[in-house]
N, C-alpha and C positions, 0 to 999 in steps of 0.2 A: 648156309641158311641157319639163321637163330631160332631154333625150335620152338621158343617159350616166346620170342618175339613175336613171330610167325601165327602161332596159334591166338595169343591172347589179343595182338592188332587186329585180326576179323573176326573173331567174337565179340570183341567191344565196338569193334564203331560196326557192329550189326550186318557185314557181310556175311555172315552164316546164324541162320537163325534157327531154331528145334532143329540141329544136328546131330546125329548120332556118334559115337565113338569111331564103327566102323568109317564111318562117312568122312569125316577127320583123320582117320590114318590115310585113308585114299590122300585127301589134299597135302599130308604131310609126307606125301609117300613113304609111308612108315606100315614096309609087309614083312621084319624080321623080328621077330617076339622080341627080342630086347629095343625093338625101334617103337615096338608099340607100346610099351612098358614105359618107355622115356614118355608118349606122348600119353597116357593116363597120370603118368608124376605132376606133370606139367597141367591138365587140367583138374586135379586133385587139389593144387598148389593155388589156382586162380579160383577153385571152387570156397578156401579152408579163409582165401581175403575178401571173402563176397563181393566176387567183380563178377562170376559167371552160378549158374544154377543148372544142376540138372533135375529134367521133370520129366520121368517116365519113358528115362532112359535117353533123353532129348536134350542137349546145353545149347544155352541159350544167354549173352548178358543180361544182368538183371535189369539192365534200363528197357532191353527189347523182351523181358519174358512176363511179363503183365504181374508180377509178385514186386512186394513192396520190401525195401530196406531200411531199417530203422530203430532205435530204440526204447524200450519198454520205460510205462512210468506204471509202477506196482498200486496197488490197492490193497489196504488192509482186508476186506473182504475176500480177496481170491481170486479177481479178475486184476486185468491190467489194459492200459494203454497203449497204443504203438502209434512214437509219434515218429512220420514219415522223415528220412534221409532229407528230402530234398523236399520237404517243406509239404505244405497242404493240411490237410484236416487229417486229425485224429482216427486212430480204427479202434472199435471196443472189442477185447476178447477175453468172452469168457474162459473159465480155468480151464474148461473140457478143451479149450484150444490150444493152450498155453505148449502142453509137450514137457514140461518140464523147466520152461524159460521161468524166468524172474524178473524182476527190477532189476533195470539199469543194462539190462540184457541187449549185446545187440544180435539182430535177429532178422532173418527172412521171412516174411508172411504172403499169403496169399487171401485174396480178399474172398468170403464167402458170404450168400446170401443168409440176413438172416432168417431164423425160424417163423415169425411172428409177422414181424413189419415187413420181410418182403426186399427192407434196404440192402443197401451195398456198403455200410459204415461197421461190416464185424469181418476181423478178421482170425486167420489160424496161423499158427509159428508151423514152420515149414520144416526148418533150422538155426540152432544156436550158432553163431558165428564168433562171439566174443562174450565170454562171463562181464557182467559190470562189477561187480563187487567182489573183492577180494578178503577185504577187512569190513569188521563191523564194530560194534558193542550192542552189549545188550545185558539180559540181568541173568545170571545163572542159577540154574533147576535141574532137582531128580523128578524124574517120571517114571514110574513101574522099573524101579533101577537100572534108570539109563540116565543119564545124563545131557541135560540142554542149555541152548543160550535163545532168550525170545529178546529178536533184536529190538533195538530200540525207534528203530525206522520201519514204522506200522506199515509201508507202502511195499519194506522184504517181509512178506508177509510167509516165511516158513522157518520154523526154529531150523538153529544148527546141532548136530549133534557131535555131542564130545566122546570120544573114547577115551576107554579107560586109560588112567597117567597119560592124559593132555591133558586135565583139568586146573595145573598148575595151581593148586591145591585151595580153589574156589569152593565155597560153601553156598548154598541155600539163599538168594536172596542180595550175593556180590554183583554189585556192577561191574563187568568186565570190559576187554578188549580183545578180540578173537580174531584169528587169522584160516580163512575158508583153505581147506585142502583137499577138498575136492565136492566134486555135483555128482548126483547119480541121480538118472530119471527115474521117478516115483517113489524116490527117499527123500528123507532131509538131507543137507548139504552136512557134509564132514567139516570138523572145526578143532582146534586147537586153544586152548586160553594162554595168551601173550603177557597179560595183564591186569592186576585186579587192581580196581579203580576206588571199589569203597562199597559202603552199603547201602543196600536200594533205600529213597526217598530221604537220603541226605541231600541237599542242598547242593553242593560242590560237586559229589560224584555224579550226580545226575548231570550237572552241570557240564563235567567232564568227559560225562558219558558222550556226551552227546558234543560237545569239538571235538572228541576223538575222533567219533564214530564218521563224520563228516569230514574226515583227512586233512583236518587241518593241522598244521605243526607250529608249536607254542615257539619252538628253540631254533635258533640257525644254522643250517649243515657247517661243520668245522672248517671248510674253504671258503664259506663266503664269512666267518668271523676274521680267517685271518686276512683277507684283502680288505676286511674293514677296518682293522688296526693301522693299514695302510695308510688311509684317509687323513690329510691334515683337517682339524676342525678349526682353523683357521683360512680365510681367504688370502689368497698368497697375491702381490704384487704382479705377476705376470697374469694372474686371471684375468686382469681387469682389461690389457690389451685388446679393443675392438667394441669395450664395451661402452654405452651410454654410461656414467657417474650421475646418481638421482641422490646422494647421499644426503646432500642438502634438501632436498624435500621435505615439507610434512607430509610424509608416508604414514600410514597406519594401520594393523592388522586391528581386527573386528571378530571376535568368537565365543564361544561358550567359555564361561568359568572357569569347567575342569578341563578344557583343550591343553593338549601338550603340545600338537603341531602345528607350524601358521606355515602354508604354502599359497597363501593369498595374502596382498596388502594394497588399499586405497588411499588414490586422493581425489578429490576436485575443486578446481578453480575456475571462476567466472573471468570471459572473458572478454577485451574490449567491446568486440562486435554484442555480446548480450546472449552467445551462447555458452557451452558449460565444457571443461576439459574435465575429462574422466582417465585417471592412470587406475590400470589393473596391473598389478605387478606378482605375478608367478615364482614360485622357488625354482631355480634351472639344478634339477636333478639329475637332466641330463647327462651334467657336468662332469659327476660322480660316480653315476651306475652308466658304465661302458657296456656298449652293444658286444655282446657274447662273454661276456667277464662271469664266472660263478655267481655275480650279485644280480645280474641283468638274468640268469636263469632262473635263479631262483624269485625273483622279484616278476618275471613271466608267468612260472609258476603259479603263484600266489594270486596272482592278478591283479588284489585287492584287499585293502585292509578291511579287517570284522571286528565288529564293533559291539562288546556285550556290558552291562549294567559292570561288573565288576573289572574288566580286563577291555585290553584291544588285542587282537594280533597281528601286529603290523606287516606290512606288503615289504617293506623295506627297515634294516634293524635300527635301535633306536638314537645310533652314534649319528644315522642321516637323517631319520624322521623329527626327532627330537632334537638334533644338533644342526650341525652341519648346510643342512637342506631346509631346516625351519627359520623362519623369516622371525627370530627374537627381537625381543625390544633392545635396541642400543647394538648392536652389532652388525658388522658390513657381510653383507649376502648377494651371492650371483642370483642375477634371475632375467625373466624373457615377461617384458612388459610389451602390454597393447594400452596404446594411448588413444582415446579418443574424443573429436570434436564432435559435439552432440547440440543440436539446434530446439528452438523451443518446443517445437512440435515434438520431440522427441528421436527426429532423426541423425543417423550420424552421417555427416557431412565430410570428414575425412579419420583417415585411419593411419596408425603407423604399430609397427610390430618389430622392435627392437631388443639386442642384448645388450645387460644391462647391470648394474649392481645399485640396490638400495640402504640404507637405514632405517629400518623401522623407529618411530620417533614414538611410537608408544603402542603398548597392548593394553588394548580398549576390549570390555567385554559386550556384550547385548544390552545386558542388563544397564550398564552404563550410559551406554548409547540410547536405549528408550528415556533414562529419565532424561537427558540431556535434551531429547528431543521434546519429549512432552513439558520443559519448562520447569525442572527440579533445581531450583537454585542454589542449592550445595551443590550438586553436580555442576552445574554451570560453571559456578566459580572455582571449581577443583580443577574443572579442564578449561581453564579460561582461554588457553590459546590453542585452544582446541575446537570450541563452543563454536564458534563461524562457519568453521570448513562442515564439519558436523549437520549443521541446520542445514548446509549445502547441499550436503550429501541428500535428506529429507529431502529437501523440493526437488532433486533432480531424479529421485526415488518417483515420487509423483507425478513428472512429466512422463517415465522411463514405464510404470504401471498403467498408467491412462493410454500411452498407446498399444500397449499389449493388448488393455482389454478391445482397445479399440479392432485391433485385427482379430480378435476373435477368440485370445488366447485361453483355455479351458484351465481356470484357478479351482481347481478342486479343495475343498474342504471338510477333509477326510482327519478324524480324531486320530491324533499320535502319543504315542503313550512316552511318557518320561519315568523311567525308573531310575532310582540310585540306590546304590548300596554303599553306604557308610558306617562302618564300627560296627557292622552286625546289622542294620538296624537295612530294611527294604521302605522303599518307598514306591507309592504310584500313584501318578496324576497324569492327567493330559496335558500335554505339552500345549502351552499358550504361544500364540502366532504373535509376535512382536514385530514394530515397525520398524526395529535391529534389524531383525534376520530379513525383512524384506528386502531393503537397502542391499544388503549385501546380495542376496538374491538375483536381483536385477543387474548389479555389477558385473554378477559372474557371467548370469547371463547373455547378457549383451557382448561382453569379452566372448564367450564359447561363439555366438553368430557370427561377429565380425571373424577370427581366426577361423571360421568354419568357410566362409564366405572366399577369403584369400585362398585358400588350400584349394576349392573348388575352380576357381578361376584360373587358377595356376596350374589347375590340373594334378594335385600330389596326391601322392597315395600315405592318406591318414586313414585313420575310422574315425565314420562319423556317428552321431549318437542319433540312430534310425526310432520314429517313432510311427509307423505305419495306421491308416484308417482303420475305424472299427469292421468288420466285416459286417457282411448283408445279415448273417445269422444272428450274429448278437446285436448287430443296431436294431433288429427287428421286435427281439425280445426286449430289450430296451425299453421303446416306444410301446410294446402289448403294456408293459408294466407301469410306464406314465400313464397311459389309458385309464389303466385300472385304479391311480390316484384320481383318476378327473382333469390331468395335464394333457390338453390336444397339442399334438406339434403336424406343422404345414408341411414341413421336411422329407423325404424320401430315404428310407433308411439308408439304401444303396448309394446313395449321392448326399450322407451325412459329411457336414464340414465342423471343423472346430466351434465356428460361433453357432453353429446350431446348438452343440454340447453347452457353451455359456449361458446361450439364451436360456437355456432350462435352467441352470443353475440360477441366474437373475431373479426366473419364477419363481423359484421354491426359497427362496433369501428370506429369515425368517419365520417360516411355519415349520410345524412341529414338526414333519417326516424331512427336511431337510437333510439333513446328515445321514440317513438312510437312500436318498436320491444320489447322495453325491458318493456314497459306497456304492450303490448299484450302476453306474455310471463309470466307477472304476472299472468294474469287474467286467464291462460290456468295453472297454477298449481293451486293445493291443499290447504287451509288455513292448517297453523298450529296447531295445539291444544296440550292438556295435554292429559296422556293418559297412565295409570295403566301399560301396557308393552310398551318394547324398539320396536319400528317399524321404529328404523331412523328417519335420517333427509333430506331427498332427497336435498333442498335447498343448505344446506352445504358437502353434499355430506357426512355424519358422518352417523356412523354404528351408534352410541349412542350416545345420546344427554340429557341433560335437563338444568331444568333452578335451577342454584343455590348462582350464584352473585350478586343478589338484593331482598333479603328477606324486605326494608323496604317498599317495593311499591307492589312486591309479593308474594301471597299467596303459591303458589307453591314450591317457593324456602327453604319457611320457614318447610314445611313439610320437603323437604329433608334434612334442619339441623337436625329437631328432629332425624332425624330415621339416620343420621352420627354421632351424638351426642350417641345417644344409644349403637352404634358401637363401640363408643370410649369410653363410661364409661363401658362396658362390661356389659351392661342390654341388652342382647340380648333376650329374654325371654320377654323382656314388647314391643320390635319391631311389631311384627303379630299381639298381642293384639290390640295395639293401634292404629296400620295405615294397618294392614290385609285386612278389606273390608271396609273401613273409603277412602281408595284412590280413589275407583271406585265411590262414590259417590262426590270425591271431581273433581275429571278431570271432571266429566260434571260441576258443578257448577264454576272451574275458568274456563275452558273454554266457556261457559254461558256469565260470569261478562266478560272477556277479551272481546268477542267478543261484546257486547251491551257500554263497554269504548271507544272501537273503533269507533261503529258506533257516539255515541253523542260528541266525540273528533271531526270528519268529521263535522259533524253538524255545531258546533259552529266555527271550521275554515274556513267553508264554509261563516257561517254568519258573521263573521268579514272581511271575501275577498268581500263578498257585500259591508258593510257598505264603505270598502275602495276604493273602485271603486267608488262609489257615487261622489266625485268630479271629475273623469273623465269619466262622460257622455257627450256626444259631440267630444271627443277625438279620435284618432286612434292608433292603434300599429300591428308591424307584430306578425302572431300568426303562431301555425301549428297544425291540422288538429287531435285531439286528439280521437273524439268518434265521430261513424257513425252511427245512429240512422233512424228509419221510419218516426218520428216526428221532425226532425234536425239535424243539426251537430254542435257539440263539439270542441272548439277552446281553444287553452291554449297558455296566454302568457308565455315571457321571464320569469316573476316574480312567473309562476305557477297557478295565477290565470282562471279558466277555465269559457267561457261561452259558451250559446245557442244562437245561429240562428235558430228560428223557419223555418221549412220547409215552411210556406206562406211567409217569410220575404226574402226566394234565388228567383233568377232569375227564370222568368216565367215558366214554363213544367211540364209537368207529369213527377215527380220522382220514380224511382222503386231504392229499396234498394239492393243489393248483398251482403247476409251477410259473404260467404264464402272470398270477395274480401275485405270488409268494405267499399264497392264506394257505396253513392247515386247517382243516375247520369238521366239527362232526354237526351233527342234528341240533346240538344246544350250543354246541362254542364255536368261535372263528378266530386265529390268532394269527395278523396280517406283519408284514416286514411295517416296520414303524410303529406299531400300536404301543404305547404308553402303560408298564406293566408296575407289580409291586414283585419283588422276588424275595426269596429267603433263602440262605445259603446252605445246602446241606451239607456240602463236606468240598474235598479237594481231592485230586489223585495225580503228585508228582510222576510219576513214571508214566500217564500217559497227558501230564500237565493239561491238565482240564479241572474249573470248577463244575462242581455242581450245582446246578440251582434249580428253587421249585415256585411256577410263578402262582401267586398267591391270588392274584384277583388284578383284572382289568383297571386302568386309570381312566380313561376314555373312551 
């Protein structure tokens, strides 16, 4: 009998439930102190990988002992989050509960009633199971002649402390790099300085601070540089064996400016019948980054490329993102096209999904493409043999949006912020929605459905790009808050559909709280993620979804070559091998990386909308009335740029919040999410990248 088999198969699948130690040497007939010894190692062992819990003396699996598993999201405040293993709603607990856990902590809790409301949504850390943080940054401090680091991530919200010669001869006020060497409950955490980054409230270091601090790595481990030396950046003659030849096409990439990578390229032609042929043509990366190769780990890793004002850090290095796997103007490129016949209505009528090699016949930017479209006669004539497929592209962009809207698809428009940084100089403006990027938009789109649609039908195992209903709680709140505009909806929170979300959108098209409707509207659905089966896409209103048109920056898309790639060389048989239970592990991990890119993306946009602000302190601009807050209100300019007005900084009274309305308001003032404001800039604060603002007087 295998002891640890033995034991850990009926405490997990819940054959013995609140058993005692003794109880369990009885079933393992284990009555010789070292037979008992062996079976306490054993459940010590399943106790230390939180599969089993003992509760007053009683083991139990954790699925059968009514304590939750999960990890912590920190709060600068002192409390924290714990969001559940296996999904469901959040538990609040406060610090008296915490035990010594942190952010990012994974952790055992037990749900306790709370004091006040009576609910069941607080809970208590039981036990630490796994540190989340190991490394951080943050800015280096003496205190009463000790030495600290106050991270940079307000969410770890407890300094580290440095002993003496760890300090790695940091001064007052260094942005560092620290590496955690130990916890002790009701101390700060032990720390070492690895690295000093530069001076608080430079530009760079802060900058620095903060990729560091979020694990991302600028540089490539020395085994996947040298497999990439490997790599011909030439397409060799035998690639091409099995493939479609499109090289004669007008193919064309369509992107930003300063783009360096094209892993998408279009055409369309009208045809006999009076419908439209639409080629989407993909960079076959897969070609390249082989399944377990040091590039295919690290490129797992990574998940995904991050994208800051000044730099990228690319998923994959820049010999394939920029070479090799980039679909340049005039050079022969493998790739995995879906060609599609698309009818007036907008449907597509047939599909094919081919490998393939192109020519890119030109690199066309946005900007190019809008005037072309809107009738710029220089441009016209500059891409004269361009100008036709182009205008194609346009009306089949508007056959392709009119049915979207028609199914109900939920076009949010929500302010984006465009920064650049050139020669020193910071810029910010709201990125303008161009009838470029739509175009392209819907391309992609429509490519991601149809391959989403093949995979499903076929049954393979991709991820698909999940975008689940809003919940009853938040659709709820939702609706309290159109109420509160004077917006009645017929709809049923619980039984909210996408075109119920448009139709509001339709209504508010125009008036001045707009743009505040359609951020609240965000923030009331679901995040998207990756995710082993099809569950839709609520947002675009799509029965099946995933992401398959930019394999060089995701990791996702690249899985769905392989396992289309396998379809089409007729290895069906190495498909379930290879990506069978390999996907479930991977939708948590790019959905992990996406989500943690996002937030350090925010960060640094954030702190570059500081540093740019910084010359207009003492200045004024009209704002409107973005986030309604206990501690302030949230104001965004024209340009996107958002600040605080601390609640001691409005006019005199006692403030009480409404969170169902989003008003703060006392006895004399009321200031509502949308309200139309004048602000004046007080100042800026790089290290926690927030403006300040102080709202001057009401516009409306």
């Amino acid at each position: 009998m295998n002891l640890f088999s033995f034991i850990k198969d009926n405490l997990i699948s819940g054959e013995w439930k609140g058993v005692s130690f003794k109880k369990i040497c009885s079933f393992a007939q284990a009555s010789k102190p070292f037979e008992k010894t062996a079976v306490q190692s054993v459940l010590n062992s399943l106790e230390e990988e939180g599969e089993i819990i003992c509760i007053n003396g009683l083991y139990s699996a954790i699925e059968f002992s009514g304590v939750i598993k999960g990890k912590l999201r920190g709060n600068e405040r002192g409390f924290a989050f714990l969001i559940p293993e296996n999904g469901g709603e959040d538990y609040f607990i406060p610090n008296r509960n915490l035990h010594g856990a942190l952010h990012e902590d994974v952790v055992i809790a037990k749900r306790v009633e709370h004091s006040l409301k009576g609910s069941s949504d607080e809970a208590e850390v039981l036990k630490i199971l796994k540190r989340g943080v190991t490394k951080l940054c943050g800015t280096f401090f003496y205190d009463r002649g000790k030495c600290y680091v106050r991270p940079d991530d307000k969410n770890f919200f407890e300094d580290v402390y440095i002993a003496p010669k760890k300090d790695g001869g940091a001064k007052t006020g260094d942005k560092v790099f620290v590496k955690i060497t130990g916890y002790y409950k009701g101390f700060s955490p032990d720390g070492e300085v690895v690295e000093i980054l530069g001076r608080q409230f430079d530009l760079f270091a802060e900058e620095n601070s903060l990729i560091k601090g979020s694990g991302l790595q600028e540089t490539f481990p020395k085994q996947v540089a040298n497999q990439v030396k490997q790599i011909s950046q030439e397409v060799a003659e035998n690639q091409l064996i099995g493939r479609v030849n499109f090289e004669e096409r007008q193919i064309i990439t369509i992107d930003s400016v300063d783009s360096r990578d094209f892993d998408d390229a279009v055409e369309v032609e009208k045809l006999p019948n009076g419908n439209y042929k639409l080629g989407v043509h993909i960079a076959d990366v897969s070609e390249y980054v082989k399944r377990g190769t040091p590039l295919d780990k690290e490129a797992y890793e990574r998940s995904t490329s991050v994208y800051f004002p000044d730099r990228v850090i690319p998923m994959l290095p820049k010999e394939l993102s920029n070479g090799i796997c980039s679909l340049n103007e005039g050079v022969l490129r493998l790739t995995l096209s879906c060609i599609m016949e698309i009818d007036q209505s907008g449907e597509v009528v047939d599909r094919q999904i081919l490998k393939s090699a192109i020519r890119s016949k030109r690199r066309m930017t946005y900007t190019q493409v809008e005037g072309i479209v809107n009738g710029d006669e220089n441009l016209q004539k500059q891409f004269a043999d361009l100008k036709d497929q182009i205008l194609l592209m346009a009306e089949l962009q508007s056959i392709l949006s009119a049915k979207r809207d028609e199914r109900g698809s939920v076009d949010l428009d929500v302010k984006e912020s465009h920064i650049t940084y050139v020669d020193g100089q910071i810029e910010v403006s709201q990125r303008q929605s161009k009838r470029a990027y739509k175009i392209i938009e819907e391309f992609m789109v429509l490519a991601n459905e149809c391959v989403a649609e093949y995979a499903f039908y076929q049954e393979l195992p991709i991820l698909y790009r999940v975008h689940e209903k809003p919940t009853p709680e938040k659709a709820t709140s939702f609706v309290e808050f159109l109420n509160a505009l004077g917006i009645n909806v017929r709809w049923r929170p619980e039984n909210a559909r996408p075109s119920d979300f448009s139709s509001v959108l339709d209504r508010v098209k125009g008036l001045p709280f707009a743009s505040i409707v359609n951020k609240v509207m965000l923030r009331s659905m679901q995040k998207a993620s990756y995710y082993p089966e099809n569950l839709g896409h609520f947002g675009l209103s799509s029965k099946c979804y995933c992401h398959f048109t930019s394999p060089i920056r995701r990791y996702p898309d690249l899985i769905v070559h392989r396992v289309l790639k396998c379809v089409l060389d007729g290895d069906l048989t190495a498909i379930n091998d290879l990506y069978g239970d390999f996907i479930y592990g991977a939708a948590t991990q790019t959905s992990e990386k996406e989500k943690k890119a996002t937030e350090v993306e925010r960060s640094v946009d954030d702190l570059y909308k500081a540093k740019y602000m910084e010359k207009f302190i003492g200045h004024e601009f009209d704002a409107v009335i973005s986030g309604v807050t206990a501690f302030g209100i949230f104001a965004e300019l024209e340009n996107s740029v958002e600040g605080l007005t601390k609640i001691e900084d409005l006019p005199r009274g006692e403030y009480v919040l409404d969170q169902k309305r989003y008003t703060l308001s006392s006895k004399k003032h009321s200031f509502t999410l949308g309200d139309r404001v004048r602000v004046g800039v007080m100042g800026v604060d790089l290290t926690d990248r927030r403006v300040e603002f102080i709202i001057l007087y009401k516009l409306n």
